[in-house]
C-alpha positions as CSV (number, residue, x, y, z in Angstrom):
1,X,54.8,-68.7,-22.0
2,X,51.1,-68.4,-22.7
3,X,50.1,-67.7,-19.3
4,X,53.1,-65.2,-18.9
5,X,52.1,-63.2,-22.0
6,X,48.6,-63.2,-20.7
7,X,49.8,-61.6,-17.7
8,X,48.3,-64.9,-15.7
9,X,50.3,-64.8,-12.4
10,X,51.3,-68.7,-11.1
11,X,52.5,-68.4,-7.3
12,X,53.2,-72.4,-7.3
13,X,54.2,-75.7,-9.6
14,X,54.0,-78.7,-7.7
15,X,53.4,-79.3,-3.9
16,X,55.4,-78.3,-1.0
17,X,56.8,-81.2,0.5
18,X,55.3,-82.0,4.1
19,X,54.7,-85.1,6.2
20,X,52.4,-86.9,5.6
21,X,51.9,-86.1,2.2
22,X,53.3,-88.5,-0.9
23,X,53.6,-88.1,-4.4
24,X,52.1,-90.9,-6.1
25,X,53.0,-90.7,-9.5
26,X,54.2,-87.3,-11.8
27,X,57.4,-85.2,-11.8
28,X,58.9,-84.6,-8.3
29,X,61.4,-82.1,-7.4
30,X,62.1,-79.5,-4.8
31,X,62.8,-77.0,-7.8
32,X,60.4,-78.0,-10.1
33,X,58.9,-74.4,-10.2
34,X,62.4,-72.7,-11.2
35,X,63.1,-75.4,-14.0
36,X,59.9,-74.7,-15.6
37,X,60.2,-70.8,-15.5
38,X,64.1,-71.5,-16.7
39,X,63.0,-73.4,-19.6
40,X,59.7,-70.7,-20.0
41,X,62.7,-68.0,-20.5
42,X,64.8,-70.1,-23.1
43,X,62.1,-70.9,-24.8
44,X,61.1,-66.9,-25.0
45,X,64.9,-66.2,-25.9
46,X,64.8,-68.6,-28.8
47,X,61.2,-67.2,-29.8
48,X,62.7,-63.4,-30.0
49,X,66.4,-63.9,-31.3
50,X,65.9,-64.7,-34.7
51,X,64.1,-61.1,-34.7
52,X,66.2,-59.0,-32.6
53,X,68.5,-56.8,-34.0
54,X,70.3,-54.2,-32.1
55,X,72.5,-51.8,-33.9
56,X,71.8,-49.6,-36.8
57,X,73.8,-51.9,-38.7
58,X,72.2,-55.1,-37.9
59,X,74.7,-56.7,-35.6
60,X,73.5,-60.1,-34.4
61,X,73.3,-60.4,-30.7
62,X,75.2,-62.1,-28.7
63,X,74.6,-61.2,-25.2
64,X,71.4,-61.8,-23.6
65,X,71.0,-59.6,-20.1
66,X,69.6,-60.7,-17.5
67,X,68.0,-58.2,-15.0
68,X,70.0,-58.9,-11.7
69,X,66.3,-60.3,-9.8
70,X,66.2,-63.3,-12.5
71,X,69.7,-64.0,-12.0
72,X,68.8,-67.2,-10.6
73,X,65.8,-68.5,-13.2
74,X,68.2,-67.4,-16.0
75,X,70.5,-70.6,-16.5
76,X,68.1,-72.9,-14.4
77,X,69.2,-74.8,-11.5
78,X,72.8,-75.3,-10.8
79,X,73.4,-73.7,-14.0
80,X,71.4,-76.5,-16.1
81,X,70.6,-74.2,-18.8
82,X,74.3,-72.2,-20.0
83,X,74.6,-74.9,-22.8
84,X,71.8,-74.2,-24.4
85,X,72.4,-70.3,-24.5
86,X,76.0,-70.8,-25.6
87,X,74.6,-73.4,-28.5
88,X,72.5,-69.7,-29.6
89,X,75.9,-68.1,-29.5
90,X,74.3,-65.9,-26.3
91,X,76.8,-65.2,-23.3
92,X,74.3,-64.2,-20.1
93,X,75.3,-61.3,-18.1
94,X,73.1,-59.3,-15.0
95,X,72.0,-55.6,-15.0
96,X,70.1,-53.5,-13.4
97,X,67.3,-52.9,-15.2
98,X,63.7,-54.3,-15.0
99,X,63.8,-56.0,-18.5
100,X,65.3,-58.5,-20.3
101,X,67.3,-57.2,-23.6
102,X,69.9,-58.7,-26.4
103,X,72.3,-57.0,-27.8
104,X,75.5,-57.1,-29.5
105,X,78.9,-56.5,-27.9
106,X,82.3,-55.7,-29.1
């Protein structure tokens, strides 16, 4: 989250796997880079959603969308992460827009 806000760009996390090549000791996995920036987003969600509030009459928000290129970072691999937005009470859905946004739904 600190590099993202500084607008730090990270292209990899962790090595490509190739012959030749072994992984001695640390965290291995061929997704490693999508299960950090999954976590990265939860842990922004849970940062912003005690602040957000997105009616005029303060409804508490209870969807969280996802724009439709982050689908797949969203709920972290094979779906790792819905738990943890249902335990904030957050349902995920995709749109069409660049950003993220809560908001409240009837």
């Amino acid at each position: 989250l600190t590099l993202w806000a500084a607008g730090v760009p990270s292209a990899r996390i962790g090595l490509a796997e190739q012959e030749g090549l072994g992984v001695l000791a640390g965290p291995r996995h061929p997704a490693l880079g999508q299960m950090a920036r999954a976590r990265a987003l939860l842990g922004h969600v849970i940062g912003v959603l005690p602040t957000v509030h997105t009616t005029a009459d303060h409804a508490t928000a209870d969807t969280l969308f996802i724009p439709r290129r982050l689908q797949g970072e969203a709920l972290g691999q094979k779906g790792a992460l819905a738990a943890d937005y249902a335990a904030l009470g957050l349902r995920v859905a995709v749109w069409d827009e660049d950003d993220l946004a809560l908001a409240a739904t009837a």
